[in-house]
Structure formats: structure tokens, C-alpha cells
C-alpha distance (Angstrom), angle and dihedral (degrees) to the residues before:
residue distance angle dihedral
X1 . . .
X2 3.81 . .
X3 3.38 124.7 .
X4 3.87 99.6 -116.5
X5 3.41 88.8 54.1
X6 4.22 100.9 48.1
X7 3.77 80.2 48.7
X8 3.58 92.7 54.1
X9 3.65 95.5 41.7
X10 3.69 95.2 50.1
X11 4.37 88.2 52.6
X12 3.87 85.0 54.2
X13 3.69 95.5 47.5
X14 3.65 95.8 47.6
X15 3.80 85.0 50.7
X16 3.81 86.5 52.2
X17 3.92 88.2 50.6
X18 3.57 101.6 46.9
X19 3.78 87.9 47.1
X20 3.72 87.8 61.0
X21 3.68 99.3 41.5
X22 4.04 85.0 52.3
X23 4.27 87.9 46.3
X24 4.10 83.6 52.4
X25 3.48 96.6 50.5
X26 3.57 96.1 49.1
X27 3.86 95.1 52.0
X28 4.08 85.0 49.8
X29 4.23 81.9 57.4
X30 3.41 96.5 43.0
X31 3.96 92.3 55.6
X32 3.87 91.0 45.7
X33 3.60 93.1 55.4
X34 4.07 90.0 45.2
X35 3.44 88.5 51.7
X36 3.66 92.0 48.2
X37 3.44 93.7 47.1
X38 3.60 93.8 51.5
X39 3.53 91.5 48.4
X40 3.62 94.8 51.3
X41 3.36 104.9 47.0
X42 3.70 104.8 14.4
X43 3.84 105.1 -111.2
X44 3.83 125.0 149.1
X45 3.82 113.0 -112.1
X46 3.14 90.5 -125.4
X47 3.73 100.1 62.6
X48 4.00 88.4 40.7
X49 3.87 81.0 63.8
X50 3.69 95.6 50.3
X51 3.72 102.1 51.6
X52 3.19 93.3 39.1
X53 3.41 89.5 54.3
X54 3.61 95.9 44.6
X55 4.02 89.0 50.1
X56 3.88 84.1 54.8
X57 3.84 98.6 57.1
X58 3.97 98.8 38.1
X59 3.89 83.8 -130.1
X60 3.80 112.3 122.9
X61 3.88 97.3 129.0
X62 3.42 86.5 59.0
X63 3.84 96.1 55.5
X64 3.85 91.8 52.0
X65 3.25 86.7 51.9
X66 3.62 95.6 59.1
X67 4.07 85.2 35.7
X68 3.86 88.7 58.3
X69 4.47 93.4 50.8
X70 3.64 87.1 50.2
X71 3.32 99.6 41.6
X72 3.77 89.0 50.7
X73 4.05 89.5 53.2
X74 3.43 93.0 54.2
X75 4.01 91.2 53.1
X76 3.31 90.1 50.7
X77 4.07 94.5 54.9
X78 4.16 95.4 43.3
């Protein structure tokens, strides 16, 4: 392999790995502030992830709508 191109290689790689260590440390952040949150006011992690999640993709009708089906399942098996 020529050298220009291990060079270049390398630069993209690094880009790749500082791009991941960036990806990790944001997951770490997220966690801390879920566990703050939960913490502070007493929430389950699990539904910090949800709405936060739901805030992110703008889509709450479309989570009440899948609410609604399985809520109608289970009424139909008690």
C-alpha cells in the first residue's frame, strides 16, 4: 500500500475512532442524567427513556395509537 494512501487511511480511521469515543461518552451522559432524573424526581428509567424518546421523534399520536391496540388486546384477554 502506498504511503499517501496508509496516511490517508490512518486520518480516516482516527476520525472513525474519535467519533466513537465521542458516541461513548455521550451514552455515559445520557445515563447520568437518567439517573439523576430518576433520582430527583422519582421516575423509572425506563419511562425517562420513552418520553424522551417520544419528544425526540415528534411522534406521540403515533404511540397512543399503538397504546390504544394493545390496550384493546389486553381487554379482550381479562
Amino acid at each position: 500500500m502506498e504511503v499517501a494512501l496508509k496516511n490517508e487511511l490512518r486520518k480516516e480511521i482516527s476520525r472513525i475512532v474519535d467519533l466513537m469515543i465521542q458516541g461513548e461518552a455521550i451514552r455515559e451522559s445520557i445515563a447520568e442524567l437518567k439517573k439523576d432524573i430518576k433520582q430527583e424526581y422519582d421516575i423509572p428509567v425506563a419511562t425517562i427513556t420513552k418520553v424522551a424518546t417520544i419528544v425526540r421523534k415528534e411522534n406521540m399520536q403515533e404511540e397512543q395509537e399503538k397504546w390504544d391496540e394493545i390496550k384493546d388486546f389486553v381487554e379482550a384477554c381479562l
